[in-house]
NUDO-756834 format. One record per residue (C-alpha): residue number from 1; x negated, y negated, z. Coordinates in nm, 2 decimals, padded with zeros to 4 digits. Layout:
! NUDO-756834
 num      u      v      w
 NUM      X      Y      Z
...
! end
This chain:
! NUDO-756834
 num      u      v      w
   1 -00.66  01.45 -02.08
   2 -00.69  01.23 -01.80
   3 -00.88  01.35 -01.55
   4 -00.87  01.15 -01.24
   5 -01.23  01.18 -01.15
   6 -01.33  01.09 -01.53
   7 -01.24  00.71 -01.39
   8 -01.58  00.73 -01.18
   9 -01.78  00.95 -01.44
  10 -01.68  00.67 -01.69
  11 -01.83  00.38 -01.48
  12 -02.12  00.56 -01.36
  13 -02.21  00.59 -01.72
  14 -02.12  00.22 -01.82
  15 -02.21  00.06 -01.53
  16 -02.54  00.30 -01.33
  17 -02.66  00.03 -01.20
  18 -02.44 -00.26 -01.10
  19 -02.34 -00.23 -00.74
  20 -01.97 -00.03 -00.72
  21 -01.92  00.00 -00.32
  22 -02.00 -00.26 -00.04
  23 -01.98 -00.24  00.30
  24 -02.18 -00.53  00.48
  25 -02.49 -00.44  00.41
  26 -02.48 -00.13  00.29
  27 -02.43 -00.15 -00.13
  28 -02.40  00.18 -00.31
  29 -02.46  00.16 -00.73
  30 -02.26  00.33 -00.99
  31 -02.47  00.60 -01.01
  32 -02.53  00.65 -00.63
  33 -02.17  00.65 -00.60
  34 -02.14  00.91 -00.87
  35 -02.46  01.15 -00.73
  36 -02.29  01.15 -00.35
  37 -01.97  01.21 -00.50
  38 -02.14  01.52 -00.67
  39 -02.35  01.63 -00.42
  40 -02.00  01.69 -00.20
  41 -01.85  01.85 -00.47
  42 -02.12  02.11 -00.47
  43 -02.06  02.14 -00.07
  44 -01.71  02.21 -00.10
  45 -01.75  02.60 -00.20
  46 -01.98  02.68  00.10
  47 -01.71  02.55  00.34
  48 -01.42  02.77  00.12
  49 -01.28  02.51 -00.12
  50 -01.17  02.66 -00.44
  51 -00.99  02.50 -00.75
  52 -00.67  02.40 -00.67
  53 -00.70  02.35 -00.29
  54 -00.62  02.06 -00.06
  55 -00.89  01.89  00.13
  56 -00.78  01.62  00.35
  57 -00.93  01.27  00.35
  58 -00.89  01.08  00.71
  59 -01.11  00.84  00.68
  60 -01.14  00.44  00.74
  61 -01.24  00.15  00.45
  62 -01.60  00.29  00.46
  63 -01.78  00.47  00.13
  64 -01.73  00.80  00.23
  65 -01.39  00.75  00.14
  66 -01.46  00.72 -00.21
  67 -01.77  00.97 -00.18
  68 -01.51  01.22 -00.01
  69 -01.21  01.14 -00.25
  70 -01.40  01.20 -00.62
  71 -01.63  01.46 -00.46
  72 -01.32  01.70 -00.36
  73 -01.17  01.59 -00.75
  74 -01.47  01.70 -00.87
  75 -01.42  02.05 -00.71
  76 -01.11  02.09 -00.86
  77 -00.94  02.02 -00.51
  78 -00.60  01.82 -00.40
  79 -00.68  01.52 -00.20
  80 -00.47  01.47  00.11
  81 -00.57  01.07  00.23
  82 -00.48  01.03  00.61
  83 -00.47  00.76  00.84
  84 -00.74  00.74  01.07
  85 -00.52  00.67  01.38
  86 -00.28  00.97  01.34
  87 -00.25  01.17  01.72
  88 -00.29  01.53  01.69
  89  00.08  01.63  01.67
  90  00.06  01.42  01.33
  91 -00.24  01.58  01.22
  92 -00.10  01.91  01.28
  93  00.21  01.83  01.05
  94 -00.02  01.71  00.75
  95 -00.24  01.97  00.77
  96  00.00  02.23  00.81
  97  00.29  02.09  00.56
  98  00.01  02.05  00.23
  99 -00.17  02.33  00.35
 100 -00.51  02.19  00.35
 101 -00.81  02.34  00.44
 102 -01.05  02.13  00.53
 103 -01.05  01.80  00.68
 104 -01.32  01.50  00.68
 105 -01.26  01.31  01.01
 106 -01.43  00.98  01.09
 107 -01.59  01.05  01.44
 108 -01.42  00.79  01.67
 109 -01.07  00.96  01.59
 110 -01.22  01.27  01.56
 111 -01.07  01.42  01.86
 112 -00.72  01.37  01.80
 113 -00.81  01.54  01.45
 114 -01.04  01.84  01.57
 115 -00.69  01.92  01.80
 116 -00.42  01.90  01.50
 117 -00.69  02.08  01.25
 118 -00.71  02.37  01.51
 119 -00.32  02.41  01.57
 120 -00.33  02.37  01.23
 121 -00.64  02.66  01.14
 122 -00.81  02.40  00.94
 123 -01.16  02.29  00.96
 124 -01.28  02.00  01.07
 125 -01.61  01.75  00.88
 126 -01.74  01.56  01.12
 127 -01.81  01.20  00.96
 128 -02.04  00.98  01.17
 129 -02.23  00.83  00.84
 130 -02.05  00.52  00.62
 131 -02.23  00.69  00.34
 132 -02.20  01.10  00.45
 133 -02.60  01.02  00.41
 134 -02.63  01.31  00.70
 135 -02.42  01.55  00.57
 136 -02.49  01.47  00.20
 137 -02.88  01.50  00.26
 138 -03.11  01.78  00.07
 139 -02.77  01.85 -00.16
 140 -02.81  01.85 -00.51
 141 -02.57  01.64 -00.74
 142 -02.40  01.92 -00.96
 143 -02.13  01.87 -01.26
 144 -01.75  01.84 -01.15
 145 -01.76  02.25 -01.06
 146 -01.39  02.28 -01.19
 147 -01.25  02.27 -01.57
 148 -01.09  01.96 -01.61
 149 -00.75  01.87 -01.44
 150 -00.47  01.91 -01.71
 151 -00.24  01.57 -01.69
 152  00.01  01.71 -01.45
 153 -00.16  01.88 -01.26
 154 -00.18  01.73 -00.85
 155 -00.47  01.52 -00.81
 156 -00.31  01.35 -00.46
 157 -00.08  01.43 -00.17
 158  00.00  01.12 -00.05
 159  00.25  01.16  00.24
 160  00.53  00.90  00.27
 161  00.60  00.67  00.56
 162  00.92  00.93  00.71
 163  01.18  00.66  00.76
 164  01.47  00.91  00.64
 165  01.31  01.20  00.85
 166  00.97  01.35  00.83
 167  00.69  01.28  00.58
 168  00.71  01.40  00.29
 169  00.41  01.49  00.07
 170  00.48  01.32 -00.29
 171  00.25  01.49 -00.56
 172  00.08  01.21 -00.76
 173 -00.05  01.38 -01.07
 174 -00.39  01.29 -01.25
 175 -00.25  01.11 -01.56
 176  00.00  00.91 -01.36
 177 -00.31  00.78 -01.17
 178 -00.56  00.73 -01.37
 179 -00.35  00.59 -01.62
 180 -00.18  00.33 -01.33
 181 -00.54  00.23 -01.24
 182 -00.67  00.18 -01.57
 183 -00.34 -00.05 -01.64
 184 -00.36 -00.24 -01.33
 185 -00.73 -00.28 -01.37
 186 -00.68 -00.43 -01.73
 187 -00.37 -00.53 -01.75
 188 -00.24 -00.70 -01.41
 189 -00.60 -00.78 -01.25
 190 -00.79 -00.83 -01.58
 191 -01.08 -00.72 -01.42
 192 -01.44 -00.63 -01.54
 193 -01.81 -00.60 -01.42
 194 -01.84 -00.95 -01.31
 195 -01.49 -00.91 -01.03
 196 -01.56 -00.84 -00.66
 197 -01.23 -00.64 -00.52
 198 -01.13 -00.71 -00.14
 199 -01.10 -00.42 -00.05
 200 -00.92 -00.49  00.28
 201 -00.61 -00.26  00.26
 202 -00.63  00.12  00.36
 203 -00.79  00.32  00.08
 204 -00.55  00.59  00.24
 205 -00.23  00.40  00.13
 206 -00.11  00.40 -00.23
 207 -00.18  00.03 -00.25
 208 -00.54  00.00 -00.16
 209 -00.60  00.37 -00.33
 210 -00.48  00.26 -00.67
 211 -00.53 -00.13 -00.69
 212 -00.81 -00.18 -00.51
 213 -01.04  00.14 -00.50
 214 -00.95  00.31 -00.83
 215 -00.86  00.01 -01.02
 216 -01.21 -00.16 -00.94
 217 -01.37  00.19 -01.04
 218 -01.21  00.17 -01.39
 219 -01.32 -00.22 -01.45
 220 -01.69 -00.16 -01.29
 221 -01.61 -00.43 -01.06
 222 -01.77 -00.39 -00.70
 223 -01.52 -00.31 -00.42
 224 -01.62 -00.47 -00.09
 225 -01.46 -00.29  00.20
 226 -01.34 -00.39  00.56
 227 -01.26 -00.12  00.78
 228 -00.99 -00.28  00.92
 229 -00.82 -00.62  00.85
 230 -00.89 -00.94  01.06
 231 -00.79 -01.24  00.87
 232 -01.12 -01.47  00.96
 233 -01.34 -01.15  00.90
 234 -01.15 -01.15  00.58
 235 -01.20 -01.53  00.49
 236 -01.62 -01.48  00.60
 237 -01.65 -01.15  00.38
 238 -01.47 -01.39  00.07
 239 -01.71 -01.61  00.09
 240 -02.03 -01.41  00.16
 241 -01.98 -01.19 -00.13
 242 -01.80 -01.45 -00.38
 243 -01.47 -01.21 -00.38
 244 -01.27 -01.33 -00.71
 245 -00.97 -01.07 -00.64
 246 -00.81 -01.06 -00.32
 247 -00.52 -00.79 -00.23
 248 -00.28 -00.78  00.03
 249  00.05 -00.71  00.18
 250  00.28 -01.02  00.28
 251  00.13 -01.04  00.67
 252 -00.25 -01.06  00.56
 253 -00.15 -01.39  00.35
 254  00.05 -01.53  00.62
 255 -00.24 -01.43  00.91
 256 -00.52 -01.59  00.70
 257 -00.31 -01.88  00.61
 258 -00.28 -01.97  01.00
 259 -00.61 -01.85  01.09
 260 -00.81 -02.14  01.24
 261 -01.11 -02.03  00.98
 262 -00.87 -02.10  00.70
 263 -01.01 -02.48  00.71
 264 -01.36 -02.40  00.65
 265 -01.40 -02.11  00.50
 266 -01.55 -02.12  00.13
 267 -01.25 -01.92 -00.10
 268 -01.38 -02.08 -00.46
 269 -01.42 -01.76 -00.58
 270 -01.12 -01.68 -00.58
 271 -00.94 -01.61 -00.92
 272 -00.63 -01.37 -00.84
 273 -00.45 -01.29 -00.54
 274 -00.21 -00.97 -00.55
 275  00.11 -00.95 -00.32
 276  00.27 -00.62 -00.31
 277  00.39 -00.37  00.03
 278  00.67 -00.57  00.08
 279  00.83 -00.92 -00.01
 280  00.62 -01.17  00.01
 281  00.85 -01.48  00.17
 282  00.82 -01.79 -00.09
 283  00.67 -02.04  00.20
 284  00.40 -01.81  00.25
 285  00.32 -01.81 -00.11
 286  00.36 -02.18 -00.18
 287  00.19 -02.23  00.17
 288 -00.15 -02.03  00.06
 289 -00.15 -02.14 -00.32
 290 -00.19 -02.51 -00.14
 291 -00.46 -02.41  00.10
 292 -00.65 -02.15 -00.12
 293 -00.60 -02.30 -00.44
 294 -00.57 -01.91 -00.57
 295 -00.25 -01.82 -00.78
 296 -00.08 -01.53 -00.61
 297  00.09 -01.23 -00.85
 298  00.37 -01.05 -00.71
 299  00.43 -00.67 -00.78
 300  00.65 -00.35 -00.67
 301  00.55 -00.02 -00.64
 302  00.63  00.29 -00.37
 303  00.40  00.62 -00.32
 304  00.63  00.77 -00.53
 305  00.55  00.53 -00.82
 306  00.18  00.60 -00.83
 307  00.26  00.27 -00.70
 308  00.26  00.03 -00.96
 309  00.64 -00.04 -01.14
 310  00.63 -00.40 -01.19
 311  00.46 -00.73 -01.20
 312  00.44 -01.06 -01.27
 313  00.20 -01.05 -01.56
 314 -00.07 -01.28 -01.54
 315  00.01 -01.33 -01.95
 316  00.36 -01.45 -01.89
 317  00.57 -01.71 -01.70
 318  00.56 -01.62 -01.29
 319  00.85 -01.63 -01.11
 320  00.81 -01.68 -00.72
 321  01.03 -01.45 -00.56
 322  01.07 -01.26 -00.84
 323  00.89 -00.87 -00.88
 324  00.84 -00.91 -01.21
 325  00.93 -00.69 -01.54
 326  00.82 -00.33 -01.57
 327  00.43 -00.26 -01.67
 328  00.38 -00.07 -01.97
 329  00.54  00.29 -01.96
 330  00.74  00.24 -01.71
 331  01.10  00.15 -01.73
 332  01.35  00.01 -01.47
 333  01.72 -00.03 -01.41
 334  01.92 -00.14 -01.14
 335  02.26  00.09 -01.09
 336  02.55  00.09 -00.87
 337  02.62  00.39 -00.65
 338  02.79  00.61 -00.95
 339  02.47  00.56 -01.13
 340  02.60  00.31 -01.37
 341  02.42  00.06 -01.48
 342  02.43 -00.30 -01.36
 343  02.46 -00.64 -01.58
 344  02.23 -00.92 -01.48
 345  02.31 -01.08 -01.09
 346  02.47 -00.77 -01.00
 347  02.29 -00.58 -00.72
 348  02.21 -00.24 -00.71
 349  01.97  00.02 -00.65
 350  01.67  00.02 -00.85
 351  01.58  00.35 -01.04
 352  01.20  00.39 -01.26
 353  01.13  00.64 -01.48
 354  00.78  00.67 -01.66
 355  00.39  00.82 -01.63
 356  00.36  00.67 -01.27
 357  00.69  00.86 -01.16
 358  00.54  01.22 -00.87
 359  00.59  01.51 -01.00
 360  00.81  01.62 -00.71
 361  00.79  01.65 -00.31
 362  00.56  01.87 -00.25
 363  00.75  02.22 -00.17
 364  01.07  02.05 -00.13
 365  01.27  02.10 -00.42
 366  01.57  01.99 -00.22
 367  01.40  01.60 -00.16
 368  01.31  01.61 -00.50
 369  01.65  01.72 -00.67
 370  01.80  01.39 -00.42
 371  01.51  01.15 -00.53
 372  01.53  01.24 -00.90
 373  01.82  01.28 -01.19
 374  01.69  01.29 -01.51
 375  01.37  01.17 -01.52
 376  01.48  00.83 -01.28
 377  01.34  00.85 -00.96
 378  01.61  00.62 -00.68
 379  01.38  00.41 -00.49
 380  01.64  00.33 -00.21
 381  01.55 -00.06 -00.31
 382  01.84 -00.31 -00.37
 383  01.76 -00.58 -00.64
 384  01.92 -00.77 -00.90
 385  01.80 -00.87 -01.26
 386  01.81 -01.25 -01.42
 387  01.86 -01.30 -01.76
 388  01.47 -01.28 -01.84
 389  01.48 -00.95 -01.76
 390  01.29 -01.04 -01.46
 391  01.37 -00.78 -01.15
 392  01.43 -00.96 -00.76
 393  01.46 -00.74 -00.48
 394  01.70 -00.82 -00.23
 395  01.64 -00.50  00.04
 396  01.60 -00.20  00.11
 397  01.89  00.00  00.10
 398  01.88  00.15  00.44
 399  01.85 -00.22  00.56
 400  02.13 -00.40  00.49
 401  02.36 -00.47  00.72
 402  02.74 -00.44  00.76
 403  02.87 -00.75  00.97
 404  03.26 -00.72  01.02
 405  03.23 -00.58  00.64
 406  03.00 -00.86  00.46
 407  02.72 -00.76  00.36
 408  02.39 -00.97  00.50
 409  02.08 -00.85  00.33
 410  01.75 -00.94  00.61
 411  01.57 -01.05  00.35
 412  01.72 -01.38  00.25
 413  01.76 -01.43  00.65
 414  01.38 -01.44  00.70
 415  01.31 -01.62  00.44
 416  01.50 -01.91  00.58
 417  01.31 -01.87  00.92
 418  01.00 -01.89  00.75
 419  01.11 -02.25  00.62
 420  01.11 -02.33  01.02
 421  00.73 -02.51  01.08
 422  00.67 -02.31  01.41
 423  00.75 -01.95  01.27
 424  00.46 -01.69  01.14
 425  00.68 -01.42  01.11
 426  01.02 -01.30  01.15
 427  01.20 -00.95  01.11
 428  01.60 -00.93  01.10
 429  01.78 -00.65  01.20
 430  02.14 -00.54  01.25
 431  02.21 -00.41  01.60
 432  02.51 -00.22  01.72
 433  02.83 -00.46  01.74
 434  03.13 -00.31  01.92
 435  03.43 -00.54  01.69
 436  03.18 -00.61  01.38
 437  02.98 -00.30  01.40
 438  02.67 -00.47  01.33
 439  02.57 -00.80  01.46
 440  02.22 -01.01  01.26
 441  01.97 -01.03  01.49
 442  01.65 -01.19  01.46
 443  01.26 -01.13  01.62
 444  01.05 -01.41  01.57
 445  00.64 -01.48  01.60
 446  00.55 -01.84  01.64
 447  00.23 -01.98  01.51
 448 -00.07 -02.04  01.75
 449  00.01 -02.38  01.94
 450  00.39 -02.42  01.82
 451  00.70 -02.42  01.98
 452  01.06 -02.31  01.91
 453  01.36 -02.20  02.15
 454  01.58 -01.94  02.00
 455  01.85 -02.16  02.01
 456  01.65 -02.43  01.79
 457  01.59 -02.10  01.56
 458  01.97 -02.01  01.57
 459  02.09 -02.33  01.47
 460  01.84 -02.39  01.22
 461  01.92 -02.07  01.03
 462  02.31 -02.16  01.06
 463  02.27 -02.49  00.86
 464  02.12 -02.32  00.59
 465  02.34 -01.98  00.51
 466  02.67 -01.86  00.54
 467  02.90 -01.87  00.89
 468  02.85 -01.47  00.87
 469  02.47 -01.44  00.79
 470  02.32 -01.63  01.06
 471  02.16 -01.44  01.34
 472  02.36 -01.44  01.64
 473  02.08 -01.28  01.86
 474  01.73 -01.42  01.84
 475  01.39 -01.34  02.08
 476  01.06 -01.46  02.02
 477  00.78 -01.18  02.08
 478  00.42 -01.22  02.08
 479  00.38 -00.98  01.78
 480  00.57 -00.73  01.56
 481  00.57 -00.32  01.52
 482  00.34 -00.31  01.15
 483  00.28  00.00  00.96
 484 -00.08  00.07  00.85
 485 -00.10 -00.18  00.56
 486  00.04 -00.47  00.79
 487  00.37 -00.44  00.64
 488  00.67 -00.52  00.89
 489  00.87 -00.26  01.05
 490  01.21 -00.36  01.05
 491  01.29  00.03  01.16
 492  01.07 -00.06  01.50
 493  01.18 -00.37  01.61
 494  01.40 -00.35  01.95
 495  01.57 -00.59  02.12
 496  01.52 -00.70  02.45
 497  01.77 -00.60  02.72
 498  01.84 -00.90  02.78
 499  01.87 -01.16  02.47
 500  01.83 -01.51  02.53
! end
């Protein structure tokens, strides 16, 4: 059996008193964490939550989210985790697609959720405590009130990002999580009591939910959360609280590497930095190991995938650029579109099968029959192997554009734009071509105080890559369109109507 909520029960009993959740000042124990976490689950039946139910989490990096997320496992209940900034209409659509029945809404959003909960005929918690200390108070702690999950069973509905359509709800099963946790924790992070976890990215996405909050959970380590990422808050809170792992999508390391408090700031704690969300560009990485003096592991993972597929293992040789190899139980192929299977350098589609695989989309047996053939779940993601057995990806799938029929994967474009001194960050797109059908297209961030025309940026590019890669198009913009972990949005990006 593996019980998702046994992760905490575990700690709590190893680990009562060391301190398992910061936030600034506020620093809740093992066995604080544990007694709030019960004391919810014996709320739960009074507001009609029964075994088997889904209880929606939409909360920010604050300790209710834990409190709320093994307090509803405790009750037997499927958690749905939310972002905080969904508008009603969003709401509505989570709320009404998993079918959940209650909802735990931080109170400065909690207008937008109180409207989607009632279109939806859920109910609404009102959170305006970090800790739920008000709604939490004159509770008694009880016992998980439901028998213990069996291994497939749903512990989490953890609703994908919609870029073929709408959300849909992938059903991450107890086993596969608390079996990915305890792997990263050991395994990747090599983490224990004495490891402060940075716990920076949303608890609500698959990243920070896994890697950071449940993977410093089954260490004992002490997550110390920031409700929402600014990289020189980031830099102060690494420093005040001696953070030895630090976790982030590609965009964190490149803010904080070009944040003015980069010079000063005290990062000698340090001992790992993770990269996953996206691919992190190779100047960035060399860029930060130089500054921070911190080794930064790549990995790969999707919702789907519990997240984690692969990684560079902090036991073997690390290849920058490279995803890694597969983490143990999980296997990985790359195919073409027959579902063949590729030899090394070839690029295909990458396919993983193993204990971190959903168990299906949640009442869509149509999405899951598309997304899963015997066991291999398609991620969409282009990659190629080398003869280590090491995996690269090159795109997504949906990404890659067609120009005059070559193919020009974005990825390798912006990684040459990051090689320019004056670029931050840069997002290549294919847009509508009447003779080529797609033309490359670039927008481009500078960094604070630099300079660059987009002609300089054109040119630049067209020295280094083929005549057919180069972006035609380029615009510099003061920011780009990021999802909530800080991850790029190619899908968002428009050009201007008039490019220069």
């Amino acid at each position: 059996m593996a019980d998702l909520s046994s992760v905490l029960a575990q700690a709590a009993a190893e680990h009562g008193n060391r301190p398992a959740v910061r936030l600034d000042s506020l620093v809740l124990s093992y066995a604080e964490l544990r007694d709030a976490a019960a004391r919810l689950t014996s709320l739960l039946p009074s507001l009609g939550i029964e075994p088997g139910d889904r209880v929606a989490v939409m909360l920010p990096n604050v300790p209710a989210f834990p409190i709320a997320f093994y307090g509803a496992l405790g009750a037997g209940a499927v958690v749905v985790p939310m972002n905080p900034l969904l508008k009603s209409r969003e709401v509505s659509y989570y709320l009404s697609d998993s079918g959940a029945k209650l909802l735990f809404a931080w109170h400065a959003t909690a207008g937008e959720a109180a409207k989607g909960a009632a279109e939806a005929g859920a109910r609404v918690v009102e959170v305006h405590e970090p800790d739920l200390a008000d709604l939490l108070a004159g509770l008694a702690p009880v016992p998980a009130t439901a028998p213990l999950a069996a291994d497939d069973d749903d512990a989490v509905l953890l609703y994908t990002s919609g870029t073929t359509g709408r959300p849909k709800g992938a059903e991450l099963t107890h086993a596969g999580l608390a079996r990915n946790a305890r792997l990263t924790a050991i395994t990747l992070l090599q983490a224990g009591p004495a490891d402060v976890v940075m716990g920076c990215l949303p608890l609500f996405h698959v990243f920070g939910l896994t890697c950071a909050m449940n993977a410093a959970i089954a260490a004992g380590s002490t997550l110390t959360l920031i409700p929402r990422f600014d990289p020189a808050r980031a830099l102060q809170v690494i420093g005040r609280d001696k953070v030895t792992i630090f976790e982030g999508v590609p965009t964190m390391y490149a803010a904080m590497l070009h944040d003015p408090a980069a010079r000063s700031a005290d990062v000698s704690s340090l001992r790992v930095c993770i990269s996953g969300g996206a691919a992190l560009p190779v100047e960035i990485m060399r860029g930060f190991e130089q500054a921070f003096g911190c080794m930064i592991l790549e990995g790969y993972g999707l919702s789907e995938t519990s997240p984690v597929a692969s990684f560079n293992h902090p036991d073997k040789v690390r290849k920058p650029g490279s995803i890694g190899t597969p983490v143990e139980g999980v296997q990985m192929r790359v195919i073409n579109d027959d579902g063949g299977e590729l030899p090394a350098s070839q690029i295909g589609e990458i396919v993983i099968r193993g204990h971190n695989v959903m168990k299906g989309y949640w009442r869509n047996p149509q999405a899951t029959a598309e997304a899963i053939t015997d066991g291999w779940f398609r991620t969409g993601d282009l990659a190629r192997i080398d003869d280590d057995g090491y995996f690269y990806i090159v795109d997504r799938k949906k990404d890659l554009i067609i120009r005059g029929g070559f193919n020009v994967y974005p990825r390798e474009v912006e990684e040459v734009l990051y090689e320019h001194p004056a670029v931050a960050e840069a997002a290549v797109i294919g847009i509508p071509h009447a003779d080529l059908g797609e033309e490359v297209a670039a927008a481009v961030k500078l960094k604070p105080g630099t300079t660059a025309s987009p002609a300089e940026l054109r040119a630049f590019v067209r020295d280094r890559v083929a005549p057919y890669k180069y972006p035609r198009d380029v615009w510099i913009v003061a920011d780009l369109p990021k999802g909530p972990t800080g991850k790029i949005l190619r899908r968002a990006v428009q050009p201007p109507q008039h490019i220069p």
